[in-house]
Structure formats: C-alpha cells, structure tokens
VEXDREN-2710 file (C-alpha; in Angstrom, 1 decimal):
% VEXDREN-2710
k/r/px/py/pz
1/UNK/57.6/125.5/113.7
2/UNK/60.7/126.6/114.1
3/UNK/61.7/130.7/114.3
4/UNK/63.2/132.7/111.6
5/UNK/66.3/132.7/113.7
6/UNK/66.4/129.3/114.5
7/UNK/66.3/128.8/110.8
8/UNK/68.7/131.1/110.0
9/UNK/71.3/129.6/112.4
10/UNK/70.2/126.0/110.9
11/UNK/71.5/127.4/107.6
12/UNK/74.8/128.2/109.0
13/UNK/75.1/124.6/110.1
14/UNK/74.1/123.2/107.4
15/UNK/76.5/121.7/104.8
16/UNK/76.2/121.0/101.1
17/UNK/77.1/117.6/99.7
18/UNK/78.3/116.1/96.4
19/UNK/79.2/112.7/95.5
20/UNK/82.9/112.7/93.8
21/UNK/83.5/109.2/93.7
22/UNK/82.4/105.6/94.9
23/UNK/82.1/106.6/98.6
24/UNK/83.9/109.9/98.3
25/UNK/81.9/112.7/99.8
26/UNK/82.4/116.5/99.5
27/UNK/80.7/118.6/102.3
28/UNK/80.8/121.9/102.3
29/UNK/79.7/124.7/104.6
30/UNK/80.2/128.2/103.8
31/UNK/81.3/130.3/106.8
32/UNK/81.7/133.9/104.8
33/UNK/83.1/135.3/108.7
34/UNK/86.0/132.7/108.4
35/UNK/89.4/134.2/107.8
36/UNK/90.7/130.6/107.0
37/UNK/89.5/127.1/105.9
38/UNK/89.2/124.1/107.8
39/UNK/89.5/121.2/106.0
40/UNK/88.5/117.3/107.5
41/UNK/89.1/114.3/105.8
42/UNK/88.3/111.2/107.6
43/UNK/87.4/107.5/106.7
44/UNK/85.3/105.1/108.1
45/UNK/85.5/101.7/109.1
46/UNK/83.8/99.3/112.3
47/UNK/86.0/99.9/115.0
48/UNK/85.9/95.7/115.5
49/UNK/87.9/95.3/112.1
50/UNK/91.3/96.1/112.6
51/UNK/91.6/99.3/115.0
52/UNK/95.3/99.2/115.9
53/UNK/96.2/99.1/112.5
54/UNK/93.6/101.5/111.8
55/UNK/94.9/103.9/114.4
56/UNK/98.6/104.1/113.3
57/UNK/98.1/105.0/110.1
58/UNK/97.3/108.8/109.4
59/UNK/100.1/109.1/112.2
60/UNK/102.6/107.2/109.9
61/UNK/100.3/109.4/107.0
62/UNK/101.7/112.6/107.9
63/UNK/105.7/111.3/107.9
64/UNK/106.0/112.0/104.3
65/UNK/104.5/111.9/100.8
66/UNK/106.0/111.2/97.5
67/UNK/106.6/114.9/97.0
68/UNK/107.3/115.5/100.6
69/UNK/109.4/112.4/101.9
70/UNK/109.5/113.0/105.5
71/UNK/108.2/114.8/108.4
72/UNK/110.5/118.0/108.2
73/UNK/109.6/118.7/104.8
74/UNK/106.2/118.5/105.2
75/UNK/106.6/121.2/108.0
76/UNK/108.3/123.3/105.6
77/UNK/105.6/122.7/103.4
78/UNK/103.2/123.6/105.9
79/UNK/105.2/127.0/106.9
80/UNK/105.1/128.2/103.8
81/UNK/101.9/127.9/103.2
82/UNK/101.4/130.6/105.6
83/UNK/101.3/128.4/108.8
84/UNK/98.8/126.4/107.6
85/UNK/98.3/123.9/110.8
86/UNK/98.4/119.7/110.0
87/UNK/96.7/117.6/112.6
88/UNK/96.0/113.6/112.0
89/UNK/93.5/111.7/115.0
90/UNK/91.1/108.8/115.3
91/UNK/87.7/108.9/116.6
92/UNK/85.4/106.8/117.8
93/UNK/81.8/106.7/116.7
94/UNK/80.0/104.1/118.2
95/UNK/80.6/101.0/116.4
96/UNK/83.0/103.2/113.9
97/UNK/86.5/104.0/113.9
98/UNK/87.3/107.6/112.1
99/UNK/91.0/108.0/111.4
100/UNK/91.6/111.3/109.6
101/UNK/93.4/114.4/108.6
102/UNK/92.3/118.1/109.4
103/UNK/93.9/121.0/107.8
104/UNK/93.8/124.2/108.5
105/UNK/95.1/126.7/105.5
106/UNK/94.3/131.1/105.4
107/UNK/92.4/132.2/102.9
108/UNK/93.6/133.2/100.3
109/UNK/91.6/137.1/100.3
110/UNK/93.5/137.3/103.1
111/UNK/97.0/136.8/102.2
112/UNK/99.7/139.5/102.2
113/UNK/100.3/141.5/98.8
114/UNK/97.5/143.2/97.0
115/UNK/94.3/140.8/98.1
116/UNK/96.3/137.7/98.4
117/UNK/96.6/137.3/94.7
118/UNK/100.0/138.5/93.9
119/UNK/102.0/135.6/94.4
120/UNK/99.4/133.1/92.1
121/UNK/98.6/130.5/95.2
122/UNK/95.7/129.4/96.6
123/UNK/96.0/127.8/99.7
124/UNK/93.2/125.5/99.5
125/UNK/94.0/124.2/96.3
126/UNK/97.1/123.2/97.8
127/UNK/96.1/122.1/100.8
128/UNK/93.5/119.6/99.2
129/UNK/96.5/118.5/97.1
130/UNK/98.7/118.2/100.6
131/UNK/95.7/115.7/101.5
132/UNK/95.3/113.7/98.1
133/UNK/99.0/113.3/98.5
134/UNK/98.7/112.3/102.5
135/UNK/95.8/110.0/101.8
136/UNK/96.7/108.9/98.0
137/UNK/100.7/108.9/97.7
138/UNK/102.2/108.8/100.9
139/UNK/105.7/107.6/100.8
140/UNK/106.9/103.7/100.8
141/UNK/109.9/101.9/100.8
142/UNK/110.9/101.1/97.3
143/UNK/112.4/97.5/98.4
144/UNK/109.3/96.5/100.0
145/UNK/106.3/98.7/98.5
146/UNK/105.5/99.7/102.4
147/UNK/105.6/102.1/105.1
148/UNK/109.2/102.6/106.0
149/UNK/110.3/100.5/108.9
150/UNK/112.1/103.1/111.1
151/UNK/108.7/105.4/111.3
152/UNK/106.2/102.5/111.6
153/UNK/108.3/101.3/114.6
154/UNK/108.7/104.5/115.7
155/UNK/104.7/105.4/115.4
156/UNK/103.9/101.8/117.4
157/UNK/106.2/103.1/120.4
158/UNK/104.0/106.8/119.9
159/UNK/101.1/104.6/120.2
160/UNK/101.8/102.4/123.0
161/UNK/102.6/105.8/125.2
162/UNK/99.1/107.0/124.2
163/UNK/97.4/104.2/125.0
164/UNK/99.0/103.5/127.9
165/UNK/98.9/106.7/129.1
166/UNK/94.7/106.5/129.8
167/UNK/95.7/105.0/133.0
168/UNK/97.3/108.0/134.2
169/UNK/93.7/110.5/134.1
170/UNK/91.9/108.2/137.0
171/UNK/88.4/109.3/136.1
172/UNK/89.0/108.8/131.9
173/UNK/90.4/105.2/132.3
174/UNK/87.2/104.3/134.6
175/UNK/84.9/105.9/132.1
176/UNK/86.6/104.4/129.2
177/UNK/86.6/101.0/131.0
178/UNK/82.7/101.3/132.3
179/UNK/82.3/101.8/128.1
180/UNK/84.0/99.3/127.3
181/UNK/82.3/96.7/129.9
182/UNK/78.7/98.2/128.8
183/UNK/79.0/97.3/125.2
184/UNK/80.7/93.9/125.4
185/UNK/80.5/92.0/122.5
186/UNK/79.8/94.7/120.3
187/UNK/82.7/96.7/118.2
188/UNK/81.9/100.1/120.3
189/UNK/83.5/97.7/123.5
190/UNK/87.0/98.4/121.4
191/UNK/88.9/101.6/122.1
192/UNK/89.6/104.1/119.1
193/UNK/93.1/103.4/119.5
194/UNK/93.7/99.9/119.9
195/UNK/95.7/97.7/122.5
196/UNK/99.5/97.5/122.9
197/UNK/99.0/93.8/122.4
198/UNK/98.4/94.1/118.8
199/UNK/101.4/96.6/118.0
200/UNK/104.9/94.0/118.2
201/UNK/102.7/92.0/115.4
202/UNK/102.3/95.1/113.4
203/UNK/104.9/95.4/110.3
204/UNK/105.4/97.5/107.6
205/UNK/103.9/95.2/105.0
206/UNK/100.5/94.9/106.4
207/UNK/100.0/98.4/107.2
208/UNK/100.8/99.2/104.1
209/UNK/98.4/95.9/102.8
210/UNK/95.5/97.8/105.3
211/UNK/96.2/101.8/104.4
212/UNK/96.0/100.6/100.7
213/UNK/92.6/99.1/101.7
214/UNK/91.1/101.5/103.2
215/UNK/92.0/104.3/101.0
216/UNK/90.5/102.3/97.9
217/UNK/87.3/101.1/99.2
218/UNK/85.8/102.6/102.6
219/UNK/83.6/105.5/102.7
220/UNK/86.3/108.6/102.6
221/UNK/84.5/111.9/103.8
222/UNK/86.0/115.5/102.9
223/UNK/84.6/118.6/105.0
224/UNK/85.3/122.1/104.4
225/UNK/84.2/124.8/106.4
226/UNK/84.9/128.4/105.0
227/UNK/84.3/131.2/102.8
228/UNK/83.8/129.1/99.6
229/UNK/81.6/128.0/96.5
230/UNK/80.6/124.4/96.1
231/UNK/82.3/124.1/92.7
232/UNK/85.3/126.1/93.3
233/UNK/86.2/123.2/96.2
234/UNK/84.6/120.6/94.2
235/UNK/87.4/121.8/90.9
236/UNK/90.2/121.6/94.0
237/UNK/89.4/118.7/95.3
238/UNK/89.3/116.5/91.9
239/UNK/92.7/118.3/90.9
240/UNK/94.2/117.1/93.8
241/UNK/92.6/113.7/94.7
242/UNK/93.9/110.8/92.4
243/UNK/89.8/109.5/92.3
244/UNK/91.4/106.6/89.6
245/UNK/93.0/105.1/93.0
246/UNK/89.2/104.8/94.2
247/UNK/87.6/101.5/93.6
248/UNK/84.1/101.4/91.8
249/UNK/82.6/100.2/94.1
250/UNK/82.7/101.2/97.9
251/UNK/82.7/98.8/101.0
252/UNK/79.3/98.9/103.2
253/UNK/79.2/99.2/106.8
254/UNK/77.1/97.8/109.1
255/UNK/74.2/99.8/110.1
256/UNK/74.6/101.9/113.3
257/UNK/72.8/100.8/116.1
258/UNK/72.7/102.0/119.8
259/UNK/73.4/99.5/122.6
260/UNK/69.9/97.8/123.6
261/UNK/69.0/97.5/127.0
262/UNK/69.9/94.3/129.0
263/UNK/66.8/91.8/130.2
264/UNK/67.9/92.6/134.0
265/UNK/64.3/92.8/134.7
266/UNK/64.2/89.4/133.7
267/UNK/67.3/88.3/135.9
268/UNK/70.3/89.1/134.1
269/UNK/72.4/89.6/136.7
270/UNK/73.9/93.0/137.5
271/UNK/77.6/93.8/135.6
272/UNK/80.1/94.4/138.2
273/UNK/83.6/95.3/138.1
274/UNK/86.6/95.9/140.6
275/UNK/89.9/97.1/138.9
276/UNK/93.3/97.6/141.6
277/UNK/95.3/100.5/140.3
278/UNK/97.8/103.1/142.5
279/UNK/95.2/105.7/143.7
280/UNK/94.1/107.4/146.9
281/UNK/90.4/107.1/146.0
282/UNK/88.2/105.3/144.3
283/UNK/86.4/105.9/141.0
284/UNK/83.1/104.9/140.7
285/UNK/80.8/104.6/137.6
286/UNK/77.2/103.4/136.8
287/UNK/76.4/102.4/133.1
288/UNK/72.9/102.7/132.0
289/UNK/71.7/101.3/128.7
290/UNK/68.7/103.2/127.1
291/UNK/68.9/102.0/123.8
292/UNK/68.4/105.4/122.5
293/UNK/70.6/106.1/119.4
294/UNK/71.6/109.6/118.0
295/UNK/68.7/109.7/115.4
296/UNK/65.9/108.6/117.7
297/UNK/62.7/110.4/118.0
298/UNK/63.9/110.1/121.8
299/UNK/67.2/111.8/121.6
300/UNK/66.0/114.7/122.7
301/UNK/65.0/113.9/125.8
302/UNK/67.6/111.6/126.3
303/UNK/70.0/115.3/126.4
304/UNK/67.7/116.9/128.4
305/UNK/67.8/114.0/130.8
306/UNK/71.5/113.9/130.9
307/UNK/71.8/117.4/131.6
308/UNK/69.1/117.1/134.8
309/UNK/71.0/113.4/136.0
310/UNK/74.6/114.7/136.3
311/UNK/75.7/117.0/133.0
312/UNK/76.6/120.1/134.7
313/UNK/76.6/121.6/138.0
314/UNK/73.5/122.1/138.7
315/UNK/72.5/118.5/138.1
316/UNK/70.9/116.1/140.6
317/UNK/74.4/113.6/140.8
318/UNK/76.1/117.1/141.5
319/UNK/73.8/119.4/143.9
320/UNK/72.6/116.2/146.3
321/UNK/75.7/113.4/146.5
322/UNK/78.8/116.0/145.8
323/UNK/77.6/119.3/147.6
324/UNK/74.9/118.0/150.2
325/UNK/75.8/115.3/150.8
326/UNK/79.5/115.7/150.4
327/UNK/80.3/112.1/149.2
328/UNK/82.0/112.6/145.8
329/UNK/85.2/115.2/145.0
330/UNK/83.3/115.1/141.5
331/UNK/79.8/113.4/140.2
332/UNK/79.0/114.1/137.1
333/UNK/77.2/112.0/133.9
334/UNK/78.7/111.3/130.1
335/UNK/76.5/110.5/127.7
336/UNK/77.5/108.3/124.4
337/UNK/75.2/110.1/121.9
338/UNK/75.4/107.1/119.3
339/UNK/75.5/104.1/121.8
340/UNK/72.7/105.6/123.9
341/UNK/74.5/105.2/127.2
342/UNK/74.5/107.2/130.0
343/UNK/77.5/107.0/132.5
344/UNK/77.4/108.2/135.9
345/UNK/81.1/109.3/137.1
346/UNK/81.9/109.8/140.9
347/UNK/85.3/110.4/142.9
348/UNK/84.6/109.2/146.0
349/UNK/86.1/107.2/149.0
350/UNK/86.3/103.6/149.0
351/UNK/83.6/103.5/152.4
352/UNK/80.9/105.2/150.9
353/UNK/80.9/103.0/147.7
354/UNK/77.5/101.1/148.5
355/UNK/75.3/104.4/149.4
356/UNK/76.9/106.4/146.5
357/UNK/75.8/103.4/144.6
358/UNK/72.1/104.2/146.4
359/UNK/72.1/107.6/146.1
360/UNK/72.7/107.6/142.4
361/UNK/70.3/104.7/141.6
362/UNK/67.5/107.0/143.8
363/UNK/67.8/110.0/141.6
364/UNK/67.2/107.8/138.9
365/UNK/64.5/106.2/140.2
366/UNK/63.1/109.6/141.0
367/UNK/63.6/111.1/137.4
368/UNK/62.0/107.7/136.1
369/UNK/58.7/108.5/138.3
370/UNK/58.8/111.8/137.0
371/UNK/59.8/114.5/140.0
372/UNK/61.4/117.3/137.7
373/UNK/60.7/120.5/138.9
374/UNK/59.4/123.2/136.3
375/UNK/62.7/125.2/136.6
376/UNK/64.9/122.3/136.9
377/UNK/63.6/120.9/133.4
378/UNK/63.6/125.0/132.4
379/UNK/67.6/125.2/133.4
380/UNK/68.3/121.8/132.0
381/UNK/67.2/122.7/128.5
382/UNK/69.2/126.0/128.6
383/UNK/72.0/124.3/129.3
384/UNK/71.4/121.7/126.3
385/UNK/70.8/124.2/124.0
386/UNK/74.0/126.5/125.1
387/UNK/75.3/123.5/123.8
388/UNK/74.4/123.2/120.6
389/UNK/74.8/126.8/120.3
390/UNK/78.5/125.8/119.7
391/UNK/77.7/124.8/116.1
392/UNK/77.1/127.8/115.0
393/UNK/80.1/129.4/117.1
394/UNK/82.3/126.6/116.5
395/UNK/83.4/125.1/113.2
396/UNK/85.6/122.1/114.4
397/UNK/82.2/121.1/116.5
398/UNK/79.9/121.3/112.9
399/UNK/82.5/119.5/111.1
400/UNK/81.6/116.7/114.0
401/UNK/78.1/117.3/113.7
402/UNK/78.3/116.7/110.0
403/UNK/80.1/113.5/110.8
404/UNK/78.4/112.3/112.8
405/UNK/75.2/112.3/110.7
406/UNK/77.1/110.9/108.0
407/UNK/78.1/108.1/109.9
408/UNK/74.5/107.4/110.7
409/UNK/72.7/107.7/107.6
410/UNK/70.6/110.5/108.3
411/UNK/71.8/113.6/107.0
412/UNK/67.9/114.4/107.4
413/UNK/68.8/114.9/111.0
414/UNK/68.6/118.7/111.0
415/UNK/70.1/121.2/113.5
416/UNK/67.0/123.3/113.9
417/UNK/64.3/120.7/114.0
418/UNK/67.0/118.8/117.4
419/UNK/67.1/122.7/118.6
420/UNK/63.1/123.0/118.6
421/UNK/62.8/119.4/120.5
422/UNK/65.0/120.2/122.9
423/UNK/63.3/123.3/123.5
424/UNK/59.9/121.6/123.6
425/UNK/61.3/118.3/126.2
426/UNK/58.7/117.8/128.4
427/UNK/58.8/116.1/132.0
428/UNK/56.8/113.2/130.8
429/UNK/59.5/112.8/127.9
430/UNK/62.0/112.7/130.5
431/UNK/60.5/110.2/133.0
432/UNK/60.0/107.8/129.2
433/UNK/63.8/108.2/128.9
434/UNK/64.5/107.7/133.0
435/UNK/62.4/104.5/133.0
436/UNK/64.2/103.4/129.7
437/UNK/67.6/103.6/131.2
438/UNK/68.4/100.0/132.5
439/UNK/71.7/100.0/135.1
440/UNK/73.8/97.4/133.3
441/UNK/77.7/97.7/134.8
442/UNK/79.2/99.3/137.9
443/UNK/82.6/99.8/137.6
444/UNK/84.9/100.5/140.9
445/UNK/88.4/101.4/140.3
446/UNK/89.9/101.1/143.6
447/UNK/93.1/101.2/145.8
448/UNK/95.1/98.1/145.7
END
C-alpha cells in the first residue's frame, strides 16, 4: 500500500477531467505554488495519416488569427499580456502524432496594481481565448478560404531545415533511424515531423482542407496546470472555444499498441543496417523489441531494466564497454515507453564494431539469466524514481504524463501505484523483462 506521502505527491500529479465537447477534454491540475499557468492544447491523430501536413500546421497556427492577422501582432498580443510565452511543437507518441499549442500566461493574483485586479483582465481568460482563436479562427486568405501562401511556403522551408537538420546531431539521427527501422510497417516507423519529400506537394488549399479536419473531429485535449478551480477554467474555456465548430461526433483512433517482438527465434533473420554519412566515427545502435507497452503490468520492470542496461552512468553498457573496456566515447540506452523498445546507443570506432556488438548482446544475456547484484537493482530503482520525482517538481513533465495516458486509454494508470512498482521491481521481474527483449535491428552509421 502505498505511503501517505506517496499519496500525497500522487494527488499533486493528478489532474481533473471534464468532457466539453465531442472529444474535447479539459484537464486540470491545480498547482496552488504556481505563480503562472501553463496551458497545453494538443490534438491527436496516427502519425501514418498525414504527418507532414500534420506538422506544419500549429507552426502556420501561430502566424495570425482573425483578430490577430500576423505574427507581429500576436507578439504584441503576447507582450501585453504580461509576457505571456507562445510555443507551437509536434510530438510523437508511439503510433500518434501530437501537434499542439502551450501557453504560458501569469496569474492573475500576481499582477501589478492592487492584487492584479485593477486593470479588469484575467490572463487565462485571455489566453484560452488566444488558443480558441489559434486553433478555431486562425487567419485565411479571403480569395481562396486557406492558409496564406507566403507563410505556408515560408513554414515548408522552416520545416525542411528541421528536418534536415537531424543529420547534423550524429547519435540523434542513428537513434531516430534504429526507431524508425524497428517499427517498420507500423505508423511509429514515421518521424513526428514528416519528410522533405512530401513538402513541394503541400499547398495552401489542402492544409487548410487538413487543419479544418482536424480541428472539427480528432480528439482535441486542453491541460492546465496552476492555481485554479475546475469550473472557473471550465467558464474560460467555453467562452473562448467556438465548441459549435466541433463536430458531434469525434474521429476514433486506433488502439495503442507497443511493437511485438519479432519470431527471430524462429529464423527471422537479424535487421541490419549500414548508413555512409561525413563522420569520424561510427554510431552504433541495437534495437530490442519487448513488446511491453506503457500500461503493461510489466512497465515497471521494463524502467528499472533500462536504467541497469545503459540509462545512466552507472549502467552496465556504461561502466563495462565505455569505462573498462574503453570502446565507446558514449554507451548509453533510450527506451520508447509506448513502443516498448529499448535502444542501445554507442560512439565507437569503426574496428571494434563486431565486439561492441558482443559486449552489448552479453550484458543482455546476463541480465536475461538474472545476474543483478542487490545494490545494482537498489541504485537502479533510485535512479527511476529520481525520475519520476520530476512530476511533481516539474509541470511541463505532468502535462506529458497526463498526455500520455490520455493517448493510451488509461487514465487509471496512476502516478503512485507506477512509484510503488518501481520501488517493489524485483531481479526476477528484471530477468522476465531481459529474456523478453528480442534484438531485432543493428544500425551502423559509418564513415563513407
């Protein structure tokens, strides 16, 4: 059973949640020590459907509004709302693409003159109203009922930088590509942002034809984090959210669903792949399926194992091949939460490619047969749980954790009953996860 603190930091994750329309979602979570509000709004879509389009749009979002027609006077806007702070991004969840809106607007107790009252405004109010506006009434071109030309071309040339611009972080671009090559044929094989093949295709019209879309049908979530009741956000958000533009009915998504081990065991052939790029050494990374998903019993373990393979430095990947054996400038592992897949990153040089390859696979192999020492499984679940710890620290990292079980299903998830398993891992639980984790794709990116 969990302790009264744990409990009582589970409460200050915790959100509250109304229904405001067809697939409109208020959260809320009251943070009384917040001196401002945070405010997310983010839809949801698979991330197979249309995912350049998808990308671009709370970009070309934030260039102007009916009220606000262009980038400059929103910033105005934004200034004189006492610095509020305006931030659009895309996320990938698994099979889900997020694009959204996060605002960040004082509160208004703490606004200059007599309690913040003097001057009549409430800065959530109008930031919600900012966002319904954003989301709702952004502006078009009255010839053509889209997006302005000159800032959709000008957000597809943004775009293309930013995409193309992975390649320059070595280690990023091999873990994005080791994803991607793990979870062929399924959406999570796309990257949140798209390709630069899809952009010259892209025009005003049918980003306009997909924004409308998604902003009428697809589940639209709003999360607020700050010193605030339930109906007093619920009044703001209604006020300034056209809900007539929502359709009755709201679009379904697929079910989530981590990435299931390969039948290697059976003879599938091992995944490999050699990319040529300009660097002076080579990355390396090992892809492991476990087929454990963010909601599983297992999930758990499947942290705790992370952190003893390669999460921090005191991990196996990091103590044996980077410091004693000195064959990797870095070694580290990533794990997908939602996908289930754990990816082992190296820097190493191109010679020692086959034993890193070894050395990795035997500290696997090891886990798997269960040789965890007591205080290696003690200083791995410390280090899982200083983790989580940043939920109650950290609003932007609740506002994910709320998303995140939203985007599964299973708001039933709770932070203090995945605090209390963690603490509770065992060795055995562990070696389950180890001897669940099938190697499906190496990845070398190599000198050309």
């Amino acid at each position: 059973m969990p302790s009264a603190s744990a409990a009582a930091a589970g409460s200050v994750v915790e959100f509250e949640v109304v229904e405001i329309a067809p697939g409109l979602r208020l959260h809320l979570n009251r943070e009384v020590k917040l001196k401002t509000t945070i405010v997310e709004a983010s839809l949801a879509c698979a991330l197979d459907e249309d995912p350049t389009r998808t990308a671009l749009i709370p970009h070309v979002l934030v260039r102007g509004t009916e009220r606000l027609p262009d980038a400059r006077a929103i910033s105005r806007f934004l200034e004189d709302l006492y610095d509020a702070d305006l931030e659009p991004d895309v996320i990938r969840h698994g099979d889900r693409q997020a694009p959204l809106l996060r605002l960040e607007v004082a509160h208004r107790r703490y606004l200059p003159g007599g309690g913040g009252r003097a001057d009549g405004r409430d800065p959530l109010r109008e930031g919600l109203a900012l966002l319904g506006d954003l989301f709702f009434r952004p502006r078009l071109d009255p010839a053509t009922d889209a997006f302005p030309e000159a800032v959709v071309r000008s957000e597809k040339a943004v775009l293309g930088r930013e995409i193309r611009g992975l390649r320059d972080d070595r280690a990023d671009y091999a873990l994005e590509r080791c994803g991607e090559e793990v979870a062929r044929g399924e959406p999570a094989s796309r990257y949140e942002l798209g390709s630069v093949e899809d952009l010259p295709a892209i025009e005003p019209v049918d980003l306009a034809a997909r924004w409308r879309d998604l902003v009428r049908r697809y589940p639209l979530d709003v999360l607020v984090v700050g010193d605030h009741d339930l109906a007093e956000v619920e009044a703001a958000l209604r006020a300034g959210f056209p809900l007539e533009r929502r359709a009755r009915t709201a679009a379904e998504l697929a079910p989530a669903a981590p990435s299931r081990p390969t039948a290697r065991a059976l003879g599938t052939p091992l995944h490999v792949v050699v990319e040529r790029a300009q660097v002076e050494q080579a990355q390396l990374c090992l892809g492991y399926r476990t087929g454990i998903g963010y909601v599983a019993p297992e999930y758990a373990a499947l942290l705790v194992f992370n952190a003893v393979f390669g999460g921090d430095g005191r991990s196996r990947l990091f103590q044996n091949v980077r410091e004693k054996a000195g064959l990797a400038y870095e070694a580290a592992s990533v794990l997908d939460r939602q996908k289930g897949i754990v990816t082992a990153t190296l820097g190493i040089d191109p010679e020692n490619v086959a034993r890193v390859i070894g050395m990795v696979e035997a500290e696997a192999t090891s886990l798997a047969r269960g040789e965890i020492a007591p205080g290696e499984l003690e200083d791995a679940r410390k280090s899982v749980l200083l983790r989580l710890r940043d939920l109650e620290d950290d609003p932007i990292f609740r506002i994910g954790f709320e998303r995140a079980r939203t985007l599964e299903g299973r708001r039933d998830v709770t932070y203090v009953d995945l605090v209390a398993r963690v603490a509770s891992v065992t060795a055995d639980e562990i070696a389950a996860v180890a001897r669940r984790a099938a190697l499906d794709t190496i990845l070398a990116l190599a000198a050309r």
